[in-house]
N, C-alpha and C positions, 0 to 999 in steps of 0.2 A: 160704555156703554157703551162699556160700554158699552159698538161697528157692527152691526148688524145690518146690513145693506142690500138694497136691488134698487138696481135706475129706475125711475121713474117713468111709469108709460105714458104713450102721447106725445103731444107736442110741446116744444120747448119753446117758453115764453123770452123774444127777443127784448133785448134794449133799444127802446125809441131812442134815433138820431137824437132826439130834443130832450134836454134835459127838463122842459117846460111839462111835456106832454107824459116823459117818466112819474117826475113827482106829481100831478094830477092823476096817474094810473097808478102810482102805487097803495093810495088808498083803498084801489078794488084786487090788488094783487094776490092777497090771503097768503094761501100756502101753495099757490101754484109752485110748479120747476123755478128756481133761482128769483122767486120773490122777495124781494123787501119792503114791508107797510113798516109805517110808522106807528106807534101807540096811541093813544088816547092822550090826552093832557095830564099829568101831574101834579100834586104839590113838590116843590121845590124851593130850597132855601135853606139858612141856618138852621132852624130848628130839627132838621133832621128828622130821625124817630129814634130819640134818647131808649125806648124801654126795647124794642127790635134792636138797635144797635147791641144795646149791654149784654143780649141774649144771643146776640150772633158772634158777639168777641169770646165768650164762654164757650160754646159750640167749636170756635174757630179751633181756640187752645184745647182742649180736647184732642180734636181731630188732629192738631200736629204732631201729635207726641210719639217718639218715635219707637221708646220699649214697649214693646205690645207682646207678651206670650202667647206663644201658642193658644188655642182654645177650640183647634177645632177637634175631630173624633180622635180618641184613644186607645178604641178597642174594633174590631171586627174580622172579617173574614179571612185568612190567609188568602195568596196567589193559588188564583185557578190559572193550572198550567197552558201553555200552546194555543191561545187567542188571538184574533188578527182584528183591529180595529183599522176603521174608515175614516180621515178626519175630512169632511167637508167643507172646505175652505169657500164664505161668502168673494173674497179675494184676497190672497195676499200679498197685493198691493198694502191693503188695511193694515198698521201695525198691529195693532189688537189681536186679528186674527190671526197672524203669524206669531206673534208672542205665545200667544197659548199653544198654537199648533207644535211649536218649539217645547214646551213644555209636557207636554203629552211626549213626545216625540223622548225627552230627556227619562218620563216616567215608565215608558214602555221599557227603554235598554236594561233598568230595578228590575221589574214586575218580570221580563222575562218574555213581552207579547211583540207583533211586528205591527207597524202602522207604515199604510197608505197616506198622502195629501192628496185630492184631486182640487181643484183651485176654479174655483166656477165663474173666475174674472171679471166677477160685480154686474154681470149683467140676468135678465130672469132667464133667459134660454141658458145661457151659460150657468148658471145653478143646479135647472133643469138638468140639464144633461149630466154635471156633474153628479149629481145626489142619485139619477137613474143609473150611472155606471155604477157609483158605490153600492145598491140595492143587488144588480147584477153581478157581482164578487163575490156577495154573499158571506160578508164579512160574521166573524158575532157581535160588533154592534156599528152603529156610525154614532161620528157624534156631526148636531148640526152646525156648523161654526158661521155666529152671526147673521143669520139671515133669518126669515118668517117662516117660520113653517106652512105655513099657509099658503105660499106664492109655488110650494111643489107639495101640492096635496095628493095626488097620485100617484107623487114618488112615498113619500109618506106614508101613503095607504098601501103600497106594495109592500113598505118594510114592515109593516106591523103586520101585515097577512102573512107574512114569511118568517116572523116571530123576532126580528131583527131589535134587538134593542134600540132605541134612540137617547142618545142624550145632547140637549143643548149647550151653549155657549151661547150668552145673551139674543136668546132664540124667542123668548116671550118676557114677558114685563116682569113676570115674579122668580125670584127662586125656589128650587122645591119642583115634585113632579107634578105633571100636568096631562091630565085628560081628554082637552078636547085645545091643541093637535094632543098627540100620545105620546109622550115622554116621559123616560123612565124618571129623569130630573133635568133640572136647569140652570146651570152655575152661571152664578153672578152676584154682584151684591146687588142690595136694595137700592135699585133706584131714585126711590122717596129719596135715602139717606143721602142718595150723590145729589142730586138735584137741589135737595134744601141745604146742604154745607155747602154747593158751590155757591147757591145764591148767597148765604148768610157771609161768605171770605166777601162777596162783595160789598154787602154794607157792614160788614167791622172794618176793610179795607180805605174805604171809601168814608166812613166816620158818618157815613147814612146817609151822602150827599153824592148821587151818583147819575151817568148817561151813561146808558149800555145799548151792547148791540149782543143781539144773540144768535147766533149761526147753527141751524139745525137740518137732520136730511127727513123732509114730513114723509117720503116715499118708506119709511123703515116704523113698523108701530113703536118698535121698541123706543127709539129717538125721540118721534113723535111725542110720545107719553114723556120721557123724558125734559126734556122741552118745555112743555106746558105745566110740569111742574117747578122746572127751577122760574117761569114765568109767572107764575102763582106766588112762588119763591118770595121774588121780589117785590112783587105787590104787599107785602107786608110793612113796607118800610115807602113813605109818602113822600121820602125825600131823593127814592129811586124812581129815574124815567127810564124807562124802557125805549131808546131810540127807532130802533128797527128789528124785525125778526126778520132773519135772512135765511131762505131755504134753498140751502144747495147741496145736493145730491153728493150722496160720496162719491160715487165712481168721478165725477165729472168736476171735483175738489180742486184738481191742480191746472183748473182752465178758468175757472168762473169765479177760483177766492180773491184772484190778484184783481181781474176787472171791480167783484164787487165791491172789493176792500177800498179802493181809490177811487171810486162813487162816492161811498160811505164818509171818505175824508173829505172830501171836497163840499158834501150835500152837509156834514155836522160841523167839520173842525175840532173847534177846543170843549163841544159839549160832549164830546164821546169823551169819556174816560173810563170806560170799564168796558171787556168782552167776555161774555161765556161760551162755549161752545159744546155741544154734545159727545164733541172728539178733539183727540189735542190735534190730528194732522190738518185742520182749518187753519193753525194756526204754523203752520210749517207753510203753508200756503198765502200764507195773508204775507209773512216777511217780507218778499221781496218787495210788496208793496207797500209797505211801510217804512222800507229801505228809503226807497224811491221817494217816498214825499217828503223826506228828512226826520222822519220821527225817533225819537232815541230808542232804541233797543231797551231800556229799562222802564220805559213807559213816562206818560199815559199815553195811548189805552194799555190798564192793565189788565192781563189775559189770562183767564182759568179754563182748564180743559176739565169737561165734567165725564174723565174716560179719555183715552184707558189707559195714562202712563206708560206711552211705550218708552225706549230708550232715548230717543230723537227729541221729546216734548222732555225729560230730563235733561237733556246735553243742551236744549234753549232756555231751560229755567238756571240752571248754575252760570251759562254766562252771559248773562241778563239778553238772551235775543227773541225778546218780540213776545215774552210768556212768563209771566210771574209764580205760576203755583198750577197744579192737577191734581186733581181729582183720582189717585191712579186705581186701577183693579191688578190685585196680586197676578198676574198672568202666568208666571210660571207655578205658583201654587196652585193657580184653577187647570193648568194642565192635570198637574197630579193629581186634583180632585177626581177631575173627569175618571179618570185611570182605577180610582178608588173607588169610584160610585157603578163602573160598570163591574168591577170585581163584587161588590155588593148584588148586583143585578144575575148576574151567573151565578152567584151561590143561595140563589132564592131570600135574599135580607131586601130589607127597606130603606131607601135611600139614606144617607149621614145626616141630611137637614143642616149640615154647616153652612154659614154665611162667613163670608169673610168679612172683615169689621170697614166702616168708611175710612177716612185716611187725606189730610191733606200733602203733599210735597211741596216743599221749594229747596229755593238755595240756601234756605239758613237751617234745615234740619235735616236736608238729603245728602250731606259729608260728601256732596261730588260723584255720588251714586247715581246709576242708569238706568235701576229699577226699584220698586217696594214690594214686600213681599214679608209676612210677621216670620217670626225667627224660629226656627223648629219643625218646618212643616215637611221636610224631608225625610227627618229622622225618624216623626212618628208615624208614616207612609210605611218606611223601611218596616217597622216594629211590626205592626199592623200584616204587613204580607209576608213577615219572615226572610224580610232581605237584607 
């Protein structure tokens, strides 16, 4: 989700000296810059929720299964020759957005086309500029990677006046092209689908008895949305308390996850046992401070990235450090997608409508793997453009 990013305008809400005066302000915190409120009261106890549980260990198993065939398109256009794509990088800092950019990058050398990265450094001017240089190239298409279409509407407006195709990477909430911003399509899975299996790993995990903290960036719609669904998520199950929603910006991840993380332990303890987070690299960020306060690498808290299975959040699921399971997004196949839906878009066809399927990872079905990705999706790329 996933990483679709821009910092947050305004000013950034400091940490009271006083712990006294935090926890009484964190009530009114909401989703300002690097807030954490606490939820609402709970039921909590034995009892669980027996009919939520049985229906989330079901879902669970589903989702880890690791043969999954191909399923996505079979037939379409061949390679339109000598094309130069733009790939607009929200940053790539973001594993996310570097994974897919890799992937594009890998599908371009097949297809035969050249691609650019310009890397917009997670900030809205730095987007800005980037996505106005890509318009100014005058590429045949860009794609958006990560970021709101929204936050560069007049780069935007320039590309479609200029006839520029656009295609997303977790650029709006849904997959499938989109009219108002203008995109030809918009690769990702369904959010719904991440958001309620990551919630649902957590009460099968948990046996319906859980303290979560959830770490989300509110400055990104697409997280946003995300977010308040696996929130919803949880809310299903009465024997899950929602300890804190914690919103902290991507860009500003690897400054603000250590401070909040060792807040978060000190202010719960032993009731935090579960975390989700809208991106695995929260939790690349959280380790050290969990290092630090003596907690075991294999949990509790145990930690689900809802997105994007970069390599990193697999290399800390296999040896047990600080992250139990993710949520991943095929990244090198949604490269290829991209690569296929703008071949689509140049030979006057309609987008593929492929979704990639949800998918949980851990150490006991990811054979020591660094990425997921279903099996096949190369070959039928190749068939498809005649490569």
């Amino acid at each position: 989700m996933h990483r679709d990013r821009k910092a947050v305008p305004g000013v950034t809400k400091a940490r009271s000296a006083s712990v006294a005066l935090l926890l009484a302000a964190t009530a009114l915190a909401g989703c300002e810059r690097g807030s954490s409120h606490e939820a609402g009261p709970s039921s909590t106890g034995p009892g669980g929720c027996p009919a939520a549980q049985a229906e989330a260990q079901a879902a669970v198993a589903r989702a880890e299964k690791t043969d999954i065939p191909w399923n996505g398109p079979a037939s379409g256009p061949t390679a339109v020759p000598g094309k130069t794509i733009v790939f607009v990088a929200q940053t790539m800092t973001n594993p996310g957005v570097a994974g897919v950019a890799q992937g594009v990058r890998e599908a371009a050398r097949v297809i035969g086309w050249k691609v650019r990265v310009i890397d917009g450094e997670g900030t809205p001017a730095g987007i800005q500029a980037a996505l106005g240089e890509a318009v100014a190239l005058s590429p045949s298409g860009i794609v958006i990677g990560g970021f709101d279409p929204g936050s560069t509407s007049q780069q935007v407006a320039r590309a479609t006046a200029a006839r520029i195709p656009l295609i997303g990477w977790h650029a709006v909430a849904s997959p499938g092209p989109s009219t108002r911003p203008r995109l030809f399509t918009n690769v990702t899975t369904h959010v719904d689908d991440v958001a309620s299996i990551s919630a649902r790993w957590v009460i099968a995990r948990s046996r319906g008895n859980a303290g979560v903290v959830l770490f989300t960036d509110a400055s990104i719609p697409f997280a946003q949305h995300k977010s308040e669904l696996i929130r919803k998520a949880l809310a299903a199950c009465r024997g899950v308390r929602l300890l804190a929603y914690e919103n902290i910006p991507i860009p500003d991840a690897s400054s603000r996850t250590p401070r909040e993380v060792s807040f978060l332990l000190s202010r719960f303890g032993s009731r935090w046992t579960h975390s989700v987070a809208i991106n695995d690299l929260y939790f690349a960020d959280a380790a050290p401070a969990f290092r630090a306060a003596g907690e075991k690498g294999s949990g509790p808290p145990f930690n689900i990235g809802a997105g994007d299975g970069d390599p990193s959040a697999f290399q800390r699921i296999n040896s047990g450090q600080y992250q139990a399971a993710t949520v991943p997004e095929p990244l090198s196949l949604q490269g290829w997608q991209i690569l296929d839906e703008f071949n689509r878009a140049f030979s006057g066809r309609a987008a593929s409508g492929y979704v990639a399927p949800v998918h949980i990872s851990t150490a006991a079905n990811s054979a020591g793997a660094t990425t997921w990705n279903p099996s096949g999706y190369r070959q039928a790329y190749r068939r498809i453009w005649g490569r």
